[in-house]
C-alpha beads as a LAMMPS data file, in Angstrom:
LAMMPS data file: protein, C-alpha beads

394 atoms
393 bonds

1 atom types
1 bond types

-500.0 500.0 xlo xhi
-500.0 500.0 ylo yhi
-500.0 500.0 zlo zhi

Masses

1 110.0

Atoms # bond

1 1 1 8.125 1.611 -31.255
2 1 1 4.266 2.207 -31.632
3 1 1 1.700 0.933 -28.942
4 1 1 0.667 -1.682 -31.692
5 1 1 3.976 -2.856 -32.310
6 1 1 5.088 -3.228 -28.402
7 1 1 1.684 -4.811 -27.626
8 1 1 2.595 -7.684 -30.583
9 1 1 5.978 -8.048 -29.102
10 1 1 4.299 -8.249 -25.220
11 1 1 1.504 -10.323 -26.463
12 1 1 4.539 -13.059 -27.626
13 1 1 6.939 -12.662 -25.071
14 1 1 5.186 -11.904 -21.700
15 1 1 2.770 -13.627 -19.247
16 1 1 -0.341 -12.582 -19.703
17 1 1 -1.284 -12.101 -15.786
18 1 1 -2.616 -8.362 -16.460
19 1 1 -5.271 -6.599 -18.050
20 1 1 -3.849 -3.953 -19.404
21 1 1 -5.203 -1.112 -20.452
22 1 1 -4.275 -0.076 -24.376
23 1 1 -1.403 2.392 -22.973
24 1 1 2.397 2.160 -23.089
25 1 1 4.114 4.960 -21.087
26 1 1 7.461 5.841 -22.080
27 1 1 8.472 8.829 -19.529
28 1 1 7.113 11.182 -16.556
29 1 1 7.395 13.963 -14.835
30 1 1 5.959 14.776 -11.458
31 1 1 2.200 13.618 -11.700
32 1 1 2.599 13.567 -15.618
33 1 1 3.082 10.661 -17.972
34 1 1 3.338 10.175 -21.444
35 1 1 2.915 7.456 -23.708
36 1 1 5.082 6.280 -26.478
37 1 1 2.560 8.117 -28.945
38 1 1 3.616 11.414 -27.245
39 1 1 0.189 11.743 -25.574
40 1 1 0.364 13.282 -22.119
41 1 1 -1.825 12.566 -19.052
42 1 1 -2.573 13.240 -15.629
43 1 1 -1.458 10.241 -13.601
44 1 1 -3.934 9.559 -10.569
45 1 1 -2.464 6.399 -9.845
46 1 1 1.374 6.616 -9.145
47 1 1 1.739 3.364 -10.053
48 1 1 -0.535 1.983 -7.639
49 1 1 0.215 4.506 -4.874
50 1 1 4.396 3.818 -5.392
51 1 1 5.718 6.934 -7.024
52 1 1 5.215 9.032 -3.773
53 1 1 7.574 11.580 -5.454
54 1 1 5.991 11.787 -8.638
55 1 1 7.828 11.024 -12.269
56 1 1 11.448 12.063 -12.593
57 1 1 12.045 13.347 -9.322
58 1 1 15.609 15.033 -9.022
59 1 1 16.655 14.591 -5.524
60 1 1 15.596 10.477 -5.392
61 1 1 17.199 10.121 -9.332
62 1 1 20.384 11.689 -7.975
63 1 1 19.964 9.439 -4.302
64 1 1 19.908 6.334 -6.919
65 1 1 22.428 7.752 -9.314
66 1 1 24.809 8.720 -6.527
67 1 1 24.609 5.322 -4.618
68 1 1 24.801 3.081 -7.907
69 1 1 28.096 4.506 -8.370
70 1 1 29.118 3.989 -4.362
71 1 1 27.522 -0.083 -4.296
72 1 1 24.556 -1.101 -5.747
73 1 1 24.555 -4.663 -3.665
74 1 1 26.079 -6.364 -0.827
75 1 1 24.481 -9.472 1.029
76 1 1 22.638 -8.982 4.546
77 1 1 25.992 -10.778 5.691
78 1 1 27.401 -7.181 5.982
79 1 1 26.065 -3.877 7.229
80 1 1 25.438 -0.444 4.884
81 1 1 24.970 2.953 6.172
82 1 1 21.713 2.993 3.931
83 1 1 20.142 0.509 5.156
84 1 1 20.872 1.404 9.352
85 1 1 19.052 4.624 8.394
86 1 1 16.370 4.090 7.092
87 1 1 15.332 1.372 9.785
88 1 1 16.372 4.500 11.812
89 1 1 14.085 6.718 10.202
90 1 1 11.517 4.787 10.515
91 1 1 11.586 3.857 14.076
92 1 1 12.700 7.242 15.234
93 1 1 9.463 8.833 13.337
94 1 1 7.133 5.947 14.855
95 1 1 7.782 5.078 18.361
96 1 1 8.378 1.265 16.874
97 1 1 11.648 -0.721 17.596
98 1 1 13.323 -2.455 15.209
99 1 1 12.716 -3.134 11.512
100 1 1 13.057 -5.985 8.554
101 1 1 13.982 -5.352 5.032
102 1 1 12.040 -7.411 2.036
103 1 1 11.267 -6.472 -1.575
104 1 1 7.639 -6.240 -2.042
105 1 1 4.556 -5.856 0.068
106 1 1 3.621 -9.388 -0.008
107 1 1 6.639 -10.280 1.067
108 1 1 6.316 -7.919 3.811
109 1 1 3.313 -9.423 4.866
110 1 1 4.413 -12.916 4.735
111 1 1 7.253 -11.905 7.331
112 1 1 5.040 -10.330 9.378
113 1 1 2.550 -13.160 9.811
114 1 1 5.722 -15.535 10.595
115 1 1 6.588 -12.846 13.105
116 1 1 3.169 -13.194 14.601
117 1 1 3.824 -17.514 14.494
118 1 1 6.774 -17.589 16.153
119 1 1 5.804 -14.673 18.933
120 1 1 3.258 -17.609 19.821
121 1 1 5.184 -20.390 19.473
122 1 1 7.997 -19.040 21.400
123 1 1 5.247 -18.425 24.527
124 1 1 3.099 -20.883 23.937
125 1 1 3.996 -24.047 21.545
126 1 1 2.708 -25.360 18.853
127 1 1 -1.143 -25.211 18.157
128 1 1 -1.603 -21.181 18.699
129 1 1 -1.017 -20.283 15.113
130 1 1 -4.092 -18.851 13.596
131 1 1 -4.185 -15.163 12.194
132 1 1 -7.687 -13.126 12.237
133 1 1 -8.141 -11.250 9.227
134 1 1 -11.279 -9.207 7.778
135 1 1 -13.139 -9.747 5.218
136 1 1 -12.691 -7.756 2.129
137 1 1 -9.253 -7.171 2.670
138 1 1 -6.392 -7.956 0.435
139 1 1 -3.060 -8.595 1.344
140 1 1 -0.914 -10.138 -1.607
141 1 1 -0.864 -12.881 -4.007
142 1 1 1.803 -15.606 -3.019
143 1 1 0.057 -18.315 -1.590
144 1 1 0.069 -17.640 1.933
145 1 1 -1.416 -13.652 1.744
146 1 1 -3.819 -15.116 -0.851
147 1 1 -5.365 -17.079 2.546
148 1 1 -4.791 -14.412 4.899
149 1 1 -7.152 -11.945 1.878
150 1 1 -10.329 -12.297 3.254
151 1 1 -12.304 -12.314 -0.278
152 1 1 -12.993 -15.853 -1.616
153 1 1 -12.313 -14.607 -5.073
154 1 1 -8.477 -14.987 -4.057
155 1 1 -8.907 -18.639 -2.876
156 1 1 -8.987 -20.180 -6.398
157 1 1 -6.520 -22.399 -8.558
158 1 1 -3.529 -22.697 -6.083
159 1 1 -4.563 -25.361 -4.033
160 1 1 -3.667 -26.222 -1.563
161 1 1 -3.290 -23.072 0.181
162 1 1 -1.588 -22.027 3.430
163 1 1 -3.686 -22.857 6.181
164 1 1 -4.223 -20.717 9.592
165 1 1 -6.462 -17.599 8.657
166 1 1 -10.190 -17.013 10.043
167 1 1 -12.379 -14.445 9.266
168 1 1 -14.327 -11.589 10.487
169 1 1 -16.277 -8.673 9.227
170 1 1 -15.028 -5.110 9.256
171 1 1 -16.296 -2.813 11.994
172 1 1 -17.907 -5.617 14.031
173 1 1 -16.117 -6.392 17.131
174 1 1 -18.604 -9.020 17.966
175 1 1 -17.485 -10.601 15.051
176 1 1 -13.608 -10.336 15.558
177 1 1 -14.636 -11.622 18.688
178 1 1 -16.318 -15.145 17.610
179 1 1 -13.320 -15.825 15.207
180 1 1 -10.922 -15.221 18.238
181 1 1 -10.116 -18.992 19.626
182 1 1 -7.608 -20.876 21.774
183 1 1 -5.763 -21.088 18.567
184 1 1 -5.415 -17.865 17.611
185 1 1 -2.009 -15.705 17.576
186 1 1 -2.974 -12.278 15.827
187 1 1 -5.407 -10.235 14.159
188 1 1 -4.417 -8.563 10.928
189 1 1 -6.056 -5.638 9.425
190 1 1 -5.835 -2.900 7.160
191 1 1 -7.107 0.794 8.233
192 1 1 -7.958 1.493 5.115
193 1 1 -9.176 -1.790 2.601
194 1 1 -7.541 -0.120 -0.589
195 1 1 -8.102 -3.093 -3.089
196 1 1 -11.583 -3.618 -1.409
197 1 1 -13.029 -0.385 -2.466
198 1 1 -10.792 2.350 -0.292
199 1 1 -13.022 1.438 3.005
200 1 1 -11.632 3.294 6.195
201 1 1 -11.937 0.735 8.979
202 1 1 -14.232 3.058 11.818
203 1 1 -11.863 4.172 14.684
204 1 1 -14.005 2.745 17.579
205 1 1 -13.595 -0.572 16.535
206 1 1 -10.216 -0.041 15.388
207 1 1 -9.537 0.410 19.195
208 1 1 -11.789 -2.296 20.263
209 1 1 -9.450 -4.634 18.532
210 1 1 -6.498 -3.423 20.019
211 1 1 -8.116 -4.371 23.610
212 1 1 -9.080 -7.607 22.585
213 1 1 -4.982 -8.107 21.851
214 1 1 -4.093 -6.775 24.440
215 1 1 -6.506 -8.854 26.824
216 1 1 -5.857 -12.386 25.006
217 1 1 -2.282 -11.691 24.318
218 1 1 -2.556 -11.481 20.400
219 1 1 -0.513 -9.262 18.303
220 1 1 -1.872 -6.414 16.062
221 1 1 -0.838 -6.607 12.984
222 1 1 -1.298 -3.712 10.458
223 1 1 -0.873 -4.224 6.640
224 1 1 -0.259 -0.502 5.550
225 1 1 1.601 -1.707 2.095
226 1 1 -1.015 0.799 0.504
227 1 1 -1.624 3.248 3.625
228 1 1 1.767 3.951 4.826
229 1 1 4.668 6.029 4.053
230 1 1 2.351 9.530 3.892
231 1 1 -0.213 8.248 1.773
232 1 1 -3.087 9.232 3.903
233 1 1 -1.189 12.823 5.467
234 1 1 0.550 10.857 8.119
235 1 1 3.702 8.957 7.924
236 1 1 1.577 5.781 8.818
237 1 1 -2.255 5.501 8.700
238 1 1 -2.194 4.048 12.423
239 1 1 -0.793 6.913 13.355
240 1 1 -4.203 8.944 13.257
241 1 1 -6.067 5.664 15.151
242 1 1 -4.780 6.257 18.046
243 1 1 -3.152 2.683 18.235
244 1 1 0.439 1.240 18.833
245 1 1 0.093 -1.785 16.844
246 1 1 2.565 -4.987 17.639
247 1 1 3.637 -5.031 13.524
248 1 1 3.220 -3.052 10.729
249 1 1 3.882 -3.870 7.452
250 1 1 5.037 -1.362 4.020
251 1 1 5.723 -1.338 0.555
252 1 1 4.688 0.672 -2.200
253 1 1 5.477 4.587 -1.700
254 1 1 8.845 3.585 0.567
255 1 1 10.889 4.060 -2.590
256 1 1 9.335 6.141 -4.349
257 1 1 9.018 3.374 -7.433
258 1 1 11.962 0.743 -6.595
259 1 1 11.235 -2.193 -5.143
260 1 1 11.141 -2.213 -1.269
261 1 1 8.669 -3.997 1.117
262 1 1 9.703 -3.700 5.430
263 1 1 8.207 -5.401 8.359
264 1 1 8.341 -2.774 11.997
265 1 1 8.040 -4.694 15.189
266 1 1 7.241 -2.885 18.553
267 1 1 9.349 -3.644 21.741
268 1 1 6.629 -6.125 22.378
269 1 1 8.134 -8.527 19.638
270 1 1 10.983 -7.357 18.471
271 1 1 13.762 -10.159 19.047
272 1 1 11.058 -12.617 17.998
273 1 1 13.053 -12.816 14.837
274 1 1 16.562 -13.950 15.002
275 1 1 19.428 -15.133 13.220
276 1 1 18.265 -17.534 10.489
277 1 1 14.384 -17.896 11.074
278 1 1 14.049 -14.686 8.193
279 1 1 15.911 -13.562 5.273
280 1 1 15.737 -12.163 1.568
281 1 1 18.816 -11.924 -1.020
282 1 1 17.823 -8.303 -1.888
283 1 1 16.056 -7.240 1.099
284 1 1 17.859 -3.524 2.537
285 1 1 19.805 -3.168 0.041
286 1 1 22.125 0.053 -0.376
287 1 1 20.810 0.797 -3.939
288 1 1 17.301 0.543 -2.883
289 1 1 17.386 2.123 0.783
290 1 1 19.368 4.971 -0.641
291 1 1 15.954 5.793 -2.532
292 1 1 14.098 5.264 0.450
293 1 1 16.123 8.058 2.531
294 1 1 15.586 10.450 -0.226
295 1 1 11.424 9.360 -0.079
296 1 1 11.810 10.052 3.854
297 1 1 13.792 12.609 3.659
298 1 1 10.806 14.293 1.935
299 1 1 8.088 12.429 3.264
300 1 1 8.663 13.511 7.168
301 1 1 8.184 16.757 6.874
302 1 1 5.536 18.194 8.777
303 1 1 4.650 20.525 6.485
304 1 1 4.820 17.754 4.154
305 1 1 2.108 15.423 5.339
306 1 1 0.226 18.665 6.257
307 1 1 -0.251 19.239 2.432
308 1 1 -1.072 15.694 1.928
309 1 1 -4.142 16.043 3.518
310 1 1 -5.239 19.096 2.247
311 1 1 -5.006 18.174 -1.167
312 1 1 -6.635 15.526 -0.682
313 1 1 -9.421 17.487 0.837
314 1 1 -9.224 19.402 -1.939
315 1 1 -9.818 16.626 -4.089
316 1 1 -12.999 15.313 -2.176
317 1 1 -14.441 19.235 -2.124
318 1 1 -14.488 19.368 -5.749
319 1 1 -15.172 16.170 -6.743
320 1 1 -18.744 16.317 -4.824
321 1 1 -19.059 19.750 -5.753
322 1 1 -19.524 18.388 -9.199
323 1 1 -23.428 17.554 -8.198
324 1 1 -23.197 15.037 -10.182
325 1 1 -25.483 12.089 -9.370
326 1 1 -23.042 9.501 -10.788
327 1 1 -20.731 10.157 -7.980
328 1 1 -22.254 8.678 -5.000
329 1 1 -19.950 9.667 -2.190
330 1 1 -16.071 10.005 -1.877
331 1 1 -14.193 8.174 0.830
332 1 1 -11.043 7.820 2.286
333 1 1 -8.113 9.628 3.485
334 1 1 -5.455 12.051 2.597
335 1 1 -4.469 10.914 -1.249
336 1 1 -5.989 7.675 -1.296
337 1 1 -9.272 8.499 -2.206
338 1 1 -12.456 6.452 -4.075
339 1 1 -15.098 7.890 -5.913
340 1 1 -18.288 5.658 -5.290
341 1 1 -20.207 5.379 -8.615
342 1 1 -22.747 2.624 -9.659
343 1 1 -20.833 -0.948 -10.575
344 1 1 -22.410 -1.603 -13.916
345 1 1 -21.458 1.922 -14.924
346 1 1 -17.533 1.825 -13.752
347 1 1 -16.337 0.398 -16.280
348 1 1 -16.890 2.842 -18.885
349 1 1 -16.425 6.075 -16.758
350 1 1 -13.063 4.844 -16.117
351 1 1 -12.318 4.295 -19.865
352 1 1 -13.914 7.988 -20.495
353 1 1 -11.740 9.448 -18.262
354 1 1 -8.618 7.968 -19.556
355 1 1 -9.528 8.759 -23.187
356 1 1 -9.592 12.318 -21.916
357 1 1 -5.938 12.261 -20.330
358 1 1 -6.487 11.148 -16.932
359 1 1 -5.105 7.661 -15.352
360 1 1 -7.080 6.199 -12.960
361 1 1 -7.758 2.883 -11.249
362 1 1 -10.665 1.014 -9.464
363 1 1 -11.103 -0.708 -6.106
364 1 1 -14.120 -2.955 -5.263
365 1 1 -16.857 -3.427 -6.673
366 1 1 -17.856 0.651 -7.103
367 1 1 -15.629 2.339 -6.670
368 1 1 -12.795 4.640 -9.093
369 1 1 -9.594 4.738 -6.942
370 1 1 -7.091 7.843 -7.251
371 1 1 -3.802 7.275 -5.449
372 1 1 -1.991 10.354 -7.422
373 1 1 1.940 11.157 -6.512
374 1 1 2.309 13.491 -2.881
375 1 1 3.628 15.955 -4.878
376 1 1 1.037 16.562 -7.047
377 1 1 0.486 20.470 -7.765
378 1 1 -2.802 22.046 -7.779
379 1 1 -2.439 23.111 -11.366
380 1 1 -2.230 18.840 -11.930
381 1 1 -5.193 18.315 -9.703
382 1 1 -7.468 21.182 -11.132
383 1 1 -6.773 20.173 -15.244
384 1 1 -7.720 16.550 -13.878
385 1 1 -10.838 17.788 -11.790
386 1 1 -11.875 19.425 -15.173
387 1 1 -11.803 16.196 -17.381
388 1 1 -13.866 14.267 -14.718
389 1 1 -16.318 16.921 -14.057
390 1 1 -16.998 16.740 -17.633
391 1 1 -17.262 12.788 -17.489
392 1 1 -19.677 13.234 -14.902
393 1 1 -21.402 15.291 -15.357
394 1 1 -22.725 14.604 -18.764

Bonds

1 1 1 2
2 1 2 3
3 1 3 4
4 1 4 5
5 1 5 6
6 1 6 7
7 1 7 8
8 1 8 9
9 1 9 10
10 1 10 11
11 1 11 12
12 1 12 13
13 1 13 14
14 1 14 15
15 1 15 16
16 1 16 17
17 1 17 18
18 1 18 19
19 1 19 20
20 1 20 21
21 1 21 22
22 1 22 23
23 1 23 24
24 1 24 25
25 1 25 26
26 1 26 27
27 1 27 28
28 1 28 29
29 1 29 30
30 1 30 31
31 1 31 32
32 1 32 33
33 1 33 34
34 1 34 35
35 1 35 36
36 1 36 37
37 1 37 38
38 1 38 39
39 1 39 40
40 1 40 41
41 1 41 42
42 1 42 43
43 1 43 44
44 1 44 45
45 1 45 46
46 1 46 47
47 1 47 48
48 1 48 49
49 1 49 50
50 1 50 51
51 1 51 52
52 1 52 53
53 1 53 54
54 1 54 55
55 1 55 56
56 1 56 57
57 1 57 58
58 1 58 59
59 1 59 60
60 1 60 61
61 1 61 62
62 1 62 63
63 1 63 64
64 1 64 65
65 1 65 66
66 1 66 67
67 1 67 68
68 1 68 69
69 1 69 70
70 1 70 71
71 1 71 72
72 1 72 73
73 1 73 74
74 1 74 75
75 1 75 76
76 1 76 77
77 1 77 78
78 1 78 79
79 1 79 80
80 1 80 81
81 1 81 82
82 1 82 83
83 1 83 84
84 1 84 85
85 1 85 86
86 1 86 87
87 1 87 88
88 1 88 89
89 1 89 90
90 1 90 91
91 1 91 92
92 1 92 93
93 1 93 94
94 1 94 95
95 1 95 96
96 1 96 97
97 1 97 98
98 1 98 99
99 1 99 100
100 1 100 101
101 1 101 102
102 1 102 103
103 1 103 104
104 1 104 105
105 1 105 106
106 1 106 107
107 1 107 108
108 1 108 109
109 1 109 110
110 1 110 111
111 1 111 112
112 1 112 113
113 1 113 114
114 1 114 115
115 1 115 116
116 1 116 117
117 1 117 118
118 1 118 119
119 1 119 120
120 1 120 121
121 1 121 122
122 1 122 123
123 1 123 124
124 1 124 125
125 1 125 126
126 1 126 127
127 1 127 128
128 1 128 129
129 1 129 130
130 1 130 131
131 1 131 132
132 1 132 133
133 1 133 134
134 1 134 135
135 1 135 136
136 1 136 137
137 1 137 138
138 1 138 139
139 1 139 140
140 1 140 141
141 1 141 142
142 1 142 143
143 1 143 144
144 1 144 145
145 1 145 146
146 1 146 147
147 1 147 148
148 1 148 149
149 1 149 150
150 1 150 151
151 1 151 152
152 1 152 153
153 1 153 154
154 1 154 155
155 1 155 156
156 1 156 157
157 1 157 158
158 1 158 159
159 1 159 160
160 1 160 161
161 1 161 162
162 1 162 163
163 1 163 164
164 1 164 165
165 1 165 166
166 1 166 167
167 1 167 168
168 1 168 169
169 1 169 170
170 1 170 171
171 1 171 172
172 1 172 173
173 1 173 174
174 1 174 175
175 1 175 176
176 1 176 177
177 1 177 178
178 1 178 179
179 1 179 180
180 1 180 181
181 1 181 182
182 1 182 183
183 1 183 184
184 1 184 185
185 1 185 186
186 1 186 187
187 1 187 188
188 1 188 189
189 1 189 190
190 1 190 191
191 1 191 192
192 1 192 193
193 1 193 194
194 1 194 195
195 1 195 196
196 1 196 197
197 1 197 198
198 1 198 199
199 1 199 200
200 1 200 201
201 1 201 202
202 1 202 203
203 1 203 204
204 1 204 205
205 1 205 206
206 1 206 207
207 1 207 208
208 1 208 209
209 1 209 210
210 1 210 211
211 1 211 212
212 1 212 213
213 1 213 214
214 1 214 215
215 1 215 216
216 1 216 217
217 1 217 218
218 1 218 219
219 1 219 220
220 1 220 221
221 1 221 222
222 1 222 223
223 1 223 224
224 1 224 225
225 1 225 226
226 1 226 227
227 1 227 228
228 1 228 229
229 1 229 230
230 1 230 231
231 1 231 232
232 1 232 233
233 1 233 234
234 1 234 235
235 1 235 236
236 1 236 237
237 1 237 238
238 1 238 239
239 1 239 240
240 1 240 241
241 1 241 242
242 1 242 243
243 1 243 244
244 1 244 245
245 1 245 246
246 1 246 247
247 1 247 248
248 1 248 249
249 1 249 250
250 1 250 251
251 1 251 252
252 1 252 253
253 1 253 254
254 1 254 255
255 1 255 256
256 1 256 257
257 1 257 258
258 1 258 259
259 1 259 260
260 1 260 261
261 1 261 262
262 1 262 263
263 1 263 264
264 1 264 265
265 1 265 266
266 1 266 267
267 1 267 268
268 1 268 269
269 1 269 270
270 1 270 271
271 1 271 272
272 1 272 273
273 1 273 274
274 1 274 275
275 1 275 276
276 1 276 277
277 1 277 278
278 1 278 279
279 1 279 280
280 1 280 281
281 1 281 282
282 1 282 283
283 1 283 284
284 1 284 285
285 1 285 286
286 1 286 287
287 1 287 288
288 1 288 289
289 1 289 290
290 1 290 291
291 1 291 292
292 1 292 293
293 1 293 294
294 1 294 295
295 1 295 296
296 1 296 297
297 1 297 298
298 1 298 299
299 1 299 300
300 1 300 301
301 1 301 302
302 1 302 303
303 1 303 304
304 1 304 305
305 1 305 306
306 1 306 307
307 1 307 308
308 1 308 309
309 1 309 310
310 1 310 311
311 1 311 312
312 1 312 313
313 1 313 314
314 1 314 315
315 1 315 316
316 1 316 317
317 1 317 318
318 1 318 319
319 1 319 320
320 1 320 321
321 1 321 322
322 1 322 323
323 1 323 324
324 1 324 325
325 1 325 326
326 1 326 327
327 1 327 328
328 1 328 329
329 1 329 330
330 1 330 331
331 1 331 332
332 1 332 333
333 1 333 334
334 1 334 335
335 1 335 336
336 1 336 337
337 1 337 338
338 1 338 339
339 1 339 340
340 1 340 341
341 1 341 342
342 1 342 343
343 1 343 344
344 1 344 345
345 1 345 346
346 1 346 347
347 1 347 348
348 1 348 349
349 1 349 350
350 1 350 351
351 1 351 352
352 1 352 353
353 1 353 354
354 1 354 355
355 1 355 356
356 1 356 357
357 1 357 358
358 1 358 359
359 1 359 360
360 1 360 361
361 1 361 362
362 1 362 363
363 1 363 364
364 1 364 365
365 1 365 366
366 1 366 367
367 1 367 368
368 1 368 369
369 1 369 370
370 1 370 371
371 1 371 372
372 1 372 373
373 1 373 374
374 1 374 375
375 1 375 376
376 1 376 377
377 1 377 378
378 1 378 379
379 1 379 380
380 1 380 381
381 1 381 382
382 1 382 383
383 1 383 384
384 1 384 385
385 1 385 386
386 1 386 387
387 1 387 388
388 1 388 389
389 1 389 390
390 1 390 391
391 1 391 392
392 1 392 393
393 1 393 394
């Protein structure tokens, strides 16, 4: 089929929840795409930092292929060898404890935060339920992460909303520290606010959180849907803060494009969750962590991660080589990078770009977010460095 004829078939049969851009992609292969059209381009945005392996990987197709053949499904009434290791993997390679299997990072999230509810209950009763969150940060779109987003945007239509979130601003401890109450049971943060414009959190105050759990008894929660599994040249992002948080949270890159979302509990709170208070049909399955131990497989790798973050030095180097003075600054870490440009001119640098071959997404209000696959080659990076240097520097 054409673009034109999909999008009339789309436009009649499916929600329309998305602004898409005018793009169908038909197949891949490692940070390349193509369209139904047979037009190529770079892909900067892995599907929203999710295909850690890039398009068409071989080892993770066979890992599916192989295990679809074995047992796709069983329910979490039995155990599977796939499942046990990646939880294995993923403790053994972070220090945490024990792990929980969901589908999706909201998901994720929404176990974590009754994680953090029950850790208080359990100790405390009922009353000490309130999670801290920062504003600008984004954590899903069921009802409950909607709350816990700290961007009033989010807190529209779906009334009434789960209650039980307060607010504070990023990199203000004072703040963090007036939203604290009798009633609170956790802060939540991301390292890195990826949907709010790829804003590193500043590691001072990342630690001065930590403290202020660890003095009033509060668990740290970390939300690294977008940050984790080697997205920023670590396995974790909290990894290079310095902190051992109480929870973490992931999604996205853990299989490498099929759907998988985990909540990782320290000792500190690891029984919290027992036999019936948690569960998901489809959370751990074989199928699923079968792709996940081929992603970690890869992902661990020292020399792995190491390459992580010098491409995405790389990246950063050229890009404000460009001397362009439409590109403002460039921020974040490893491959999860955003190119500051001016608001009202976003809009159509992004479109430029793509109509010269490169995908691309934004973040905030400013900035042009580029989450390409870990694998990305230099020869990948350098013919997409060479359509946006001559975006921006017209």
């Amino acid at each position: 089929m054409t673009y034109q004829q999909l999008k009339e078939q789309e436009t009649q049969y499916v929600m329309n929840t998305y602004g898409r851009f005018a793009i169908a992609l038909d197949h891949g292969s490692g940070a390349q795409v193509w369209d139904v059209e047979g037009r190529r381009y770079i892909d900067l945005t892995s599907g929203i930092g999710v295909c850690s392996l890039g398009h068409g990987d071989e080892k993770l197709a066979e890992a599916i292929a192989a295990q679809a053949r074995r047992l796709i499904h069983v329910s979490n009434l039995y155990t599977t060898a796939p499942m046990v290791q990646t939880a294995k993997t993923l403790c053994t390679q972070t220090g945490m404890s024990k792990v929980f299997f969901a589908n999706s990072g909201a998901e994720a999230n929404e176990g974590m935060i009754k994680l953090a509810r029950k850790y208080s209950f359990d100790k405390y009763g009922e009353g000490r339920a309130e999670i801290v969150t920062l504003r600008n940060s984004f954590h899903g779109r069921t009802v409950t992460t909607l709350k816990a987003t700290g961007q009033d945007k989010f807190h529209q239509y779906f009334f009434p909303f789960t209650e039980g979130f307060a607010y504070a601003d990023a990199n203000d401890i004072a703040s963090v520290e007036a939203a604290v109450g009798a009633q609170t049971c956790a802060v939540m943060i991301e390292l890195i606010q990826g949907e709010g414009g790829v804003l590193p959190l500043d590691a001072d105050f990342v630690r001065q959180v930590q403290a202020l759990c660890r003095k009033k008894d509060l668990l740290l929660l970390v939300d690294e849907v977008q940050t984790g599994v080697g997205r920023t040249g670590s396995l974790f992002c909290f990894q290079q803060y310095g902190i051992r948080p109480d929870v973490v949270s992931m999604a996205k890159g853990l299989g490498g494009g099929v759907p998988i979302g985990a909540v990782m509990a320290a000792d500190t709170c690891d029984t919290v969750l027992g036999p019936g208070t948690h569960a998901t049909t489809f959370g751990g399955t074989p199928l699923i962590c079968a792709a996940a131990n081929a992603v970690l497989s890869e992902v661990t790798r020292p020399e792995f991660l190491a390459a992580v973050t010098e491409k995405g030095a790389y990246l950063k180097e050229k890009i404000l080589g460009f001397g362009s003075d439409k590109v403002k600054d460039v921020r974040g870490m490893g491959l999860m990078l955003g190119i500051v440009v001016d608001a009202d001119a976003r809009a159509a640098l992004v479109q430029e770009i793509m109509d010269a071959g490169v995908l691309v997404l934004t973040a905030g209000a400013n900035a042009i977010r580029l989450l390409p696959p870990l694998s990305i080659s230099y020869e990948e990076m350098d013919e997409a460095l060479a359509v946006m240097q001559r975006v921006f520097c017209k």
